[in-house]
DOBAMI-725395 format. One record per residue (C-alpha): residue in three letters; x, y, z. Coordinates in steps of 0.5 Angstrom, whole numbers, padded with zeros to 4 digits, always signed. Last residue first. Layout:
N
ALAXYZ;...
//
This chain:
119
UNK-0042-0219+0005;UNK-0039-0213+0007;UNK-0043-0208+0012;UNK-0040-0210+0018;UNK-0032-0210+0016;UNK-0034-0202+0016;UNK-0032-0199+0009;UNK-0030-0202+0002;UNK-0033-0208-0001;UNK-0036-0205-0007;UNK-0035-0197-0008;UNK-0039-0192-0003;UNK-0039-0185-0005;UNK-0042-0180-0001;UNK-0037-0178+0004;UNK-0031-0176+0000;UNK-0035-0172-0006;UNK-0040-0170-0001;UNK-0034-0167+0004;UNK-0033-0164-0004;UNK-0039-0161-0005;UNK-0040-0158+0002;UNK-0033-0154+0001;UNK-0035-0152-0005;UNK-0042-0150-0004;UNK-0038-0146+0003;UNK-0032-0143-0002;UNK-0038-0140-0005;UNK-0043-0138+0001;UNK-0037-0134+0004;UNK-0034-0130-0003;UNK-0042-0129-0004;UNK-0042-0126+0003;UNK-0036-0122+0002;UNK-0038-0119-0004;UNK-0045-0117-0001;UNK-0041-0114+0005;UNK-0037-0110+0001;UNK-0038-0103+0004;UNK-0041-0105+0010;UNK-0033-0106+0012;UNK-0031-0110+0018;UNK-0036-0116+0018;UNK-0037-0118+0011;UNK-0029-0117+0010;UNK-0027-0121+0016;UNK-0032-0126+0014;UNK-0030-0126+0007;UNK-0023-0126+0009;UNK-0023-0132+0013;UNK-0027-0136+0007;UNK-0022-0133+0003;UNK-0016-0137+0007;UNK-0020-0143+0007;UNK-0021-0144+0000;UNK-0014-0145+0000;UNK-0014-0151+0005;UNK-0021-0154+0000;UNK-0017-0152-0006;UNK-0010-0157-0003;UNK-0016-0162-0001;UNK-0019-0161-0008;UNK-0012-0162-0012;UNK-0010-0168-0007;UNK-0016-0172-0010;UNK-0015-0170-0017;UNK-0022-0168-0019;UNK-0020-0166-0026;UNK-0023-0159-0026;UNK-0020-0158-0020;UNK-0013-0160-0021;UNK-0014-0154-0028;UNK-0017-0149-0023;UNK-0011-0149-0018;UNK-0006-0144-0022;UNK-0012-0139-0023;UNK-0015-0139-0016;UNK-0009-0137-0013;UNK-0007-0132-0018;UNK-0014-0129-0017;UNK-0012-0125-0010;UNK-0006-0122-0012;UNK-0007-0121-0018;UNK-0013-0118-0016;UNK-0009-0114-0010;UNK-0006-0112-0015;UNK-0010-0109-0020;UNK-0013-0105-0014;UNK-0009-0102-0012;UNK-0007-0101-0004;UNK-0009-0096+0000;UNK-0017-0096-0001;UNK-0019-0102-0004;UNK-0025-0102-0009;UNK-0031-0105-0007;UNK-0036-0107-0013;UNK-0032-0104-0018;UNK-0024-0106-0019;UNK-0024-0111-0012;UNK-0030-0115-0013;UNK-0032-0115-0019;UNK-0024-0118-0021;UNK-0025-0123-0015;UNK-0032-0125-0016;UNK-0030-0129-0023;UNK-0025-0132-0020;UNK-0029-0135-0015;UNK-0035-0136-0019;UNK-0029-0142-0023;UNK-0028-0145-0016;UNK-0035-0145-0015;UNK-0037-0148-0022;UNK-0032-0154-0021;UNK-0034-0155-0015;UNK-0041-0155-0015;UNK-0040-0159-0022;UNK-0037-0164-0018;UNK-0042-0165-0013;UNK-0049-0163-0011;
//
């Protein structure tokens, strides 16, 4: 898990959106058009940072993300209708969520960490 998983959720995201809102689960009150602008127009303009793993470009995706994890666990929980949806949205920011802590926590350069492990 790494950099690819946060590059292919990211992507799996955009893709979700359009599935979800125009067949899977249509809105009932707002269109649906819009409701995927507004919804993959995030996604879009943080893709670019993402592919290129700025660092501050995760992070800002990871706080963004956030925000559509809320709503898929709303979703999931209110609407039986589009369950599966939102809980593909959920597993998707979590894989990105989780690949990105790895990319943080999982490499270790020479010299940096606790004063005790350098030798």
């Amino acid at each position: 898990m790494g950099v690819q998983t946060c590059r292919w959720s990211l992507v799996g995201l955009i893709v979700l959106q359009p599935l979800w809102f125009f067949l899977l689960a249509p809105p009932q009150v707002i269109p649906a058009w819009l409701v995927v602008i507004c919804t993959t127009l995030p996604l879009l303009a943080l893709l670019p940072f993402v592919w290129r793993l700025g660092r501050d470009a995760l992070v800002i995706g990871g706080c963004i993300l956030l925000i559509y994890f809320c709503l898929a666990v709303a979703e999931a929980w209110a609407s039986p209708a589009a369950r599966l949806p939102a809980l593909v949205q959920a597993v998707l920011v979590t894989a990105y969520m989780t690949a990105m802590s790895a990319l943080r926590f999982g490499r270790k350069s020479k010299g940096t960490g606790p004063p005790e492990d350098r030798a």
